[in-house]
C-alpha positions in Angstrom: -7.4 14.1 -38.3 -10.4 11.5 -38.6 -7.6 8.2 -38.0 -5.7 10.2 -35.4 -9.0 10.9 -33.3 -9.8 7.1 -33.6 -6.0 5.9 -33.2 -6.7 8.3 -29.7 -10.2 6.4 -28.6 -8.3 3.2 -29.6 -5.8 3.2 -27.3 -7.4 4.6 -24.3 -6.8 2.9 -21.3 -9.5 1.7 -18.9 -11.0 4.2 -16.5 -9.5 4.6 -13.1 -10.3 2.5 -9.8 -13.3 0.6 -11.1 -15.3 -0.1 -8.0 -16.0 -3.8 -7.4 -18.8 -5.4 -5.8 -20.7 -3.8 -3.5 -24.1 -4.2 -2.3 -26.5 -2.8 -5.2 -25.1 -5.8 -7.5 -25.7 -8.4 -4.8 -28.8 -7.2 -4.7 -29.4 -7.2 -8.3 -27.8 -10.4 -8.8 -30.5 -12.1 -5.7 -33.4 -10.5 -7.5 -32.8 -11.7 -11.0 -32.0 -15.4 -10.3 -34.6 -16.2 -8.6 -36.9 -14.2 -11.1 -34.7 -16.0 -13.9 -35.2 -19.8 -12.7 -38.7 -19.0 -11.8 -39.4 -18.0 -15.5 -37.3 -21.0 -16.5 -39.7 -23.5 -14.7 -43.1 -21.5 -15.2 -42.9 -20.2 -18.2 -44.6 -22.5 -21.0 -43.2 -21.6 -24.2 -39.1 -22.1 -23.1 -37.4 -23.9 -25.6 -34.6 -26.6 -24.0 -35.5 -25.5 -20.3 -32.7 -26.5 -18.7 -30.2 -24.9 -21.0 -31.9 -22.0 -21.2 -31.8 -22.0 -16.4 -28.0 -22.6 -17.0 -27.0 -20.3 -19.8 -29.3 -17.6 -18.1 -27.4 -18.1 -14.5 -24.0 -18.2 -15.8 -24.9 -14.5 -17.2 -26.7 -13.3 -14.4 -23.6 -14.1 -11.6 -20.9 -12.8 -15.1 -22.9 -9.5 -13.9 -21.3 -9.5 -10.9 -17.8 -9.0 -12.8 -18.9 -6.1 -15.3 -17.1 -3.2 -14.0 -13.3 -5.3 -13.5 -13.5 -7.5 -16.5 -15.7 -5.7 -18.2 -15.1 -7.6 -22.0 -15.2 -10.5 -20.6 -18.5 -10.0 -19.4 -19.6 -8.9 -22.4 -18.2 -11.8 -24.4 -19.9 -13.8 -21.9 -23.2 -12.2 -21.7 -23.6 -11.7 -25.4 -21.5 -14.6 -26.9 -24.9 -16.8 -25.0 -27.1 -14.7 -27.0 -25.4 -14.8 -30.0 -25.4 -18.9 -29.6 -29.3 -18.7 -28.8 -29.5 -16.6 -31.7 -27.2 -19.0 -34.3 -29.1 -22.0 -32.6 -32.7 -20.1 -33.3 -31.7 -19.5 -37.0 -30.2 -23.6 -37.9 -33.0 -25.1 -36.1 -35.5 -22.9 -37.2 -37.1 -23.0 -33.4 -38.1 -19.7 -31.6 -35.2 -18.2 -29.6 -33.5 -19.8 -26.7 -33.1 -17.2 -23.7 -35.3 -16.0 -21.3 -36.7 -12.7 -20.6 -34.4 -12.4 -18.0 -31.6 -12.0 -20.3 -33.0 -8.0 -21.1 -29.9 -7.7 -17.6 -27.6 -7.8 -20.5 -28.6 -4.4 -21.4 -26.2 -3.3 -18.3 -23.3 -4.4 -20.0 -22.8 -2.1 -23.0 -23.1 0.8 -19.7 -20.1 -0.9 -17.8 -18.2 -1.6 -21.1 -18.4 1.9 -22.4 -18.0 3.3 -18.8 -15.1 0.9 -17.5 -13.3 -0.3 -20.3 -10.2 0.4 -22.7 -10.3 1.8 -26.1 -10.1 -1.5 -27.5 -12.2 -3.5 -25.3 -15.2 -1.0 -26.4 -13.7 -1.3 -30.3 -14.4 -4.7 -29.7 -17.1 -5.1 -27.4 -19.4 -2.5 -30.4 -18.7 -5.7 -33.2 -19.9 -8.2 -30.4 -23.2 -5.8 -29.8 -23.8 -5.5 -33.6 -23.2 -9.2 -34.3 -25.3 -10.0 -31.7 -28.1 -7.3 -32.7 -28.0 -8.6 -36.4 -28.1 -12.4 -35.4 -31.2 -11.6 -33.0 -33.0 -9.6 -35.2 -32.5 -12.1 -38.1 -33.9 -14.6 -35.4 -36.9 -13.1 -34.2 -37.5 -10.0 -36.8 -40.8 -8.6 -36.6 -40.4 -5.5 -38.4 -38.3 -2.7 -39.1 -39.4 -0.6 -36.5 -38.6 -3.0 -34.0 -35.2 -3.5 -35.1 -34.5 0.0 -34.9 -35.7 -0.1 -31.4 -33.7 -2.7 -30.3 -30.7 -1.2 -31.6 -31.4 1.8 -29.7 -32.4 0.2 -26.7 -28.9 -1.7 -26.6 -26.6 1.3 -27.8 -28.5 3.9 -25.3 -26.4 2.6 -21.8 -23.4 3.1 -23.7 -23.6 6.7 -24.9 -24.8 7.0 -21.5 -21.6 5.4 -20.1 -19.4 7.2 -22.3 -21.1 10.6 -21.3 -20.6 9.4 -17.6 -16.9 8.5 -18.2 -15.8 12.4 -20.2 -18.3 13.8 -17.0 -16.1 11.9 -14.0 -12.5 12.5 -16.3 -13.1 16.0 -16.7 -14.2 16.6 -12.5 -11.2 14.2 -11.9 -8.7 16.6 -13.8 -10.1 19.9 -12.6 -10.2 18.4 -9.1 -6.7 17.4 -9.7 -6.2 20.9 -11.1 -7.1 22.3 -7.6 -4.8 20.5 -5.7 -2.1 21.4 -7.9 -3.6 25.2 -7.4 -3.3 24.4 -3.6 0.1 22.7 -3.4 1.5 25.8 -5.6 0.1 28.5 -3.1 1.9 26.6 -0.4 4.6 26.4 -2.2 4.5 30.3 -2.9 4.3 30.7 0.7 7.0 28.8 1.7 9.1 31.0 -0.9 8.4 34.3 0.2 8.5 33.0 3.4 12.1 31.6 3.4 13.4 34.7 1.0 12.4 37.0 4.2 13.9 35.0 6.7 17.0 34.7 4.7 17.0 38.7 4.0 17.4 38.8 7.4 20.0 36.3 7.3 21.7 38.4 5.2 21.3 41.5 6.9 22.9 40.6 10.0 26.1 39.0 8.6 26.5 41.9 6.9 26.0 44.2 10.0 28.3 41.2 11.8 31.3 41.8 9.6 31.0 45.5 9.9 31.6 45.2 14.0 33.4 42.1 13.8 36.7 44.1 15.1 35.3 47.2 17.1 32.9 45.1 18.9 33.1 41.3 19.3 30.1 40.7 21.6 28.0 42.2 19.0 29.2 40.2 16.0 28.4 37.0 18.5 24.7 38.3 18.7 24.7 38.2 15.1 25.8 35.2 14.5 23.2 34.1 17.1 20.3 35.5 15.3 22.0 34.1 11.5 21.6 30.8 13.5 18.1 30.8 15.1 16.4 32.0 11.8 18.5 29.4 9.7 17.0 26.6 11.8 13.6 28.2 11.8 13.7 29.1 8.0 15.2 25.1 7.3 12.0 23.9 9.6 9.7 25.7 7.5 11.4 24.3 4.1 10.6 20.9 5.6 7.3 21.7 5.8 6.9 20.7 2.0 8.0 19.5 -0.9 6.9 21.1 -3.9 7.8 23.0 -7.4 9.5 26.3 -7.1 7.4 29.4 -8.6 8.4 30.6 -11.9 8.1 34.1 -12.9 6.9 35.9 -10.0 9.1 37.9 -7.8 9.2 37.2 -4.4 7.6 38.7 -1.8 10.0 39.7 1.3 6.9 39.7 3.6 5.5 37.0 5.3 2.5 35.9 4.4 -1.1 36.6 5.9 -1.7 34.1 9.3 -3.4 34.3 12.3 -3.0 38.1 13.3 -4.6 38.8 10.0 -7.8 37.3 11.3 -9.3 39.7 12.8 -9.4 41.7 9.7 -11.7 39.6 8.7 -14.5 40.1 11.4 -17.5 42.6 10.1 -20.2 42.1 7.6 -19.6 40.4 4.6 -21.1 42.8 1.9 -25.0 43.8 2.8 -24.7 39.2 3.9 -23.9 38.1 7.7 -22.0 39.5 10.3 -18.9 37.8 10.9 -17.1 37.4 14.1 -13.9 36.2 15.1 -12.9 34.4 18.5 -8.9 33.4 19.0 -8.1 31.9 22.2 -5.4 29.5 23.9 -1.9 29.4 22.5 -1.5 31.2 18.7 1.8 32.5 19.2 4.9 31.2 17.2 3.1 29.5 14.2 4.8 28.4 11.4 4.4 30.3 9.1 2.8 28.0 6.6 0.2 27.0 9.1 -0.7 30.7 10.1 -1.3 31.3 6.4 -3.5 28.0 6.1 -5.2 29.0 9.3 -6.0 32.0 7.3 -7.1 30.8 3.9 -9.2 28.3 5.6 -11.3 30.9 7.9 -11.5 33.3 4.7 -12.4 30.8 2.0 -15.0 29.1 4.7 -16.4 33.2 5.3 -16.4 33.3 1.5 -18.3 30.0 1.1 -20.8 31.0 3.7 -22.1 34.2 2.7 -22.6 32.7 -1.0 -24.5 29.8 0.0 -26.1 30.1 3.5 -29.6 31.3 2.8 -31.1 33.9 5.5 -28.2 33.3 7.7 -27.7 36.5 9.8 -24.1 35.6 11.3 -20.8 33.6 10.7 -18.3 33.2 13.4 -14.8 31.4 13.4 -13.1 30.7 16.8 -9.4 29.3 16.4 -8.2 27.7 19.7 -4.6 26.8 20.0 -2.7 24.5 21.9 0.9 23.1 23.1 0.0 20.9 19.5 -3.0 21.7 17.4 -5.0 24.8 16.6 -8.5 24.1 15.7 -10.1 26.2 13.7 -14.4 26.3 13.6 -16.2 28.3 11.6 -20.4 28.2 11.8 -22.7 30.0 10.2 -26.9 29.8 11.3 -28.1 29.5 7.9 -31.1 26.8 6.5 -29.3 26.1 3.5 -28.3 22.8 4.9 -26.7 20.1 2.9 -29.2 20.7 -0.2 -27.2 23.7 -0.7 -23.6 23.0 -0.3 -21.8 20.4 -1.9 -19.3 18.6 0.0 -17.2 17.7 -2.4 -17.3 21.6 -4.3 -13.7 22.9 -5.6 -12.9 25.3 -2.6 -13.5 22.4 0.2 -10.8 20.1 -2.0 -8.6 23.2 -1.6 -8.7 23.2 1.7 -8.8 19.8 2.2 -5.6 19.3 0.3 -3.7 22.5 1.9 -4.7 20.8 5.7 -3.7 17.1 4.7 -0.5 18.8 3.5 0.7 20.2 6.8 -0.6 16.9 8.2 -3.8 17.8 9.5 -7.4 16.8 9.1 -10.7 19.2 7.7 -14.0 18.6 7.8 -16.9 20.2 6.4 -20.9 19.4 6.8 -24.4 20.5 8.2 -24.4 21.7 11.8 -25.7 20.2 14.3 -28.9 22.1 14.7 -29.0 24.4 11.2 -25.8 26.0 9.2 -22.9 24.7 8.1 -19.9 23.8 9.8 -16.0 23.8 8.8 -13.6 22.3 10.7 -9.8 22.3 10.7 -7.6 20.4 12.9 -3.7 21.5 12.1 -0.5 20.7 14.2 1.0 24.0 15.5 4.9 22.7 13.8 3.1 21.8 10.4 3.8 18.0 10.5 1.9 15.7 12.3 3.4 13.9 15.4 
């Protein structure tokens, strides 16, 4: 189990959409070179000064690559103080590098946090070797070795703790959008086994009077063709997996003449209360039901989080193309309170991207929270 678990780690791949530059390491990388060729030129006791200015510059702007290349860095950074070291030991001089060099410290971090399985298989021999050849350089007691080998294997438990932490958020965040994409396609299901029940229905009732009464088999087949093109719209709506063992539904789901239902006081919390105006008739009915999840979950989050708040009201407003949907609440929990990137605001971010619309949630303008939905009224976006 032991050589499995390693054969695992070994061939990890590197994490995910490393980010590259950006302006913390410019800054990092214009506050230790001047530091590092000031302590070059200033400091007395520097042993082959100008080597020591170049080697030390060549790992300071490496830093700048630690999160893309991230062993290559490394072999960079700590191949120079492995040399420094080697050099230290032959010539029996004190130790090359600058006190600059601590920078490299950040590397077993980006290596751990960053890299493959193998790069940080290979990247621990290059921090040992150069542990052992610097200790064997400069040793000054056992305690201090010990030190040092914490104080250069710390960042990368901490990177590796970092890396399971964003892995794990990344699959359960992935695991709401799947939750999200499956509810729409439930909906779309039980919307398109109702409409096709009806269908159904009035071929059956169209064959029946087919020979007593033409004109009335000609409505049916009118009413087979206007919910066959509204039921293959719908389908459009989505592509997704079919539900597995559930029956259907042959009810439409809940939508916007549902949302009334929701207006009242939530629990002994806020009073909610519901405004619908302009054009809501003749939703899809994916986007009724989405109009509906968004307004309840938003309700939901509300009355958990907003602290004192005494009311929560949702307007939707439709027109010839979009229904916007608002919902407010006057709490003071403010952004320290909700997190903008929680599970339930993915969900609905992911259900309104679907039908090709946009959601937005943040602190209100004046106190609160506000949620904001923007949806096209034929569930794609023109």
């Amino acid at each position: 189990m032991a050589t499995n678990a390693v054969r695992a780690l070994w061939r990890e791949p590197r994490a995910p959409q490393p980010p590259r530059r950006v302006w913390r390491d410019w800054a990092l990388v214009g506050l230790l070179l001047p530091t590092a060729i000031l302590e070059g030129l200033l400091r007395a006791d520097v042993v082959w000064r100008p080597v020591a200015i170049v080697l030390a510059v060549i790992v300071i702007v490496a830093l700048l690559w630690r999160r893309t290349h991230p062993l290559t860095v490394v072999v960079i950074g700590f191949g120079v103080a492995i040399l420094g070291s080697v050099v230290a030991l032959v010539s029996d001089l004190p130790p090359v590098g600058l006190n600059t060099m601590v920078a490299l410290v950040l590397l077993p971090y980006s290596l751990a946090r960053w890299g493959s399985g193998r790069e940080v298989g290979v990247g621990l021999v290059i921090f040992l070797t150069a542990l052992v050849t610097g200790t064997a350089a400069e040793y000054t007691g056992i305690t201090n070795a010990i030190f040092a080998g914490v104080f250069l294997l710390s960042p990368a438990a901490i990177g590796a703790a970092v890396r399971y932490w964003s892995a794990t958020r990344s699959r359960e965040l992935d695991r709401m959008r799947l939750q999200e994409r499956a509810q729409l396609a439930r909906e779309l299901h039980d919307t398109v086994a109702h409409h096709v029940s009806a269908i159904a229905v009035r071929a059956q009732a169209g064959r029946v009077v087919a020979a007593s009464h033409p004109e009335a088999a000609l409505e049916a087949l009118g009413v087979i063709e206007a919910e066959a093109s509204r039921t293959l719209a719908e389908m459009r709506l989505m592509v997704g997996a079919l539900r597995a063992e559930e029956v259907a539904a042959l009810a439409p789901q809940q939508g916007v003449a549902d949302l009334e239902s929701l207006a009242g006081s939530v629990g002994d919390g806020p009073r909610v209360q519901v405004e619908l105006a302009g054009d809501l008739t003749d939703l899809r009915s994916p986007v009724g039901a989405a109009i509906y999840r968004i307004a309840q979950e938003s309700i939901t989050n509300a009355a958990r989080h907003a602290r004192h708040a005494t009311r929560i009201d949702v307007r939707v407003v439709g027109d010839q193309e979009w229904i916007r949907v608002t919902v407010d609440d006057d709490g003071d929990g403010g952004s320290a309170e909700r997190n903008p990137s929680g599970y339930g605001l993915i969900g609905m971010t992911e259900r309104a991207t679907l039908l090709g619309g946009t959601f937005v949630a943040g602190p209100g303008t004046e106190r609160g929270w506000t949620v904001e939905a923007v949806l096209p009224r034929t569930g794609v976006a023109r």
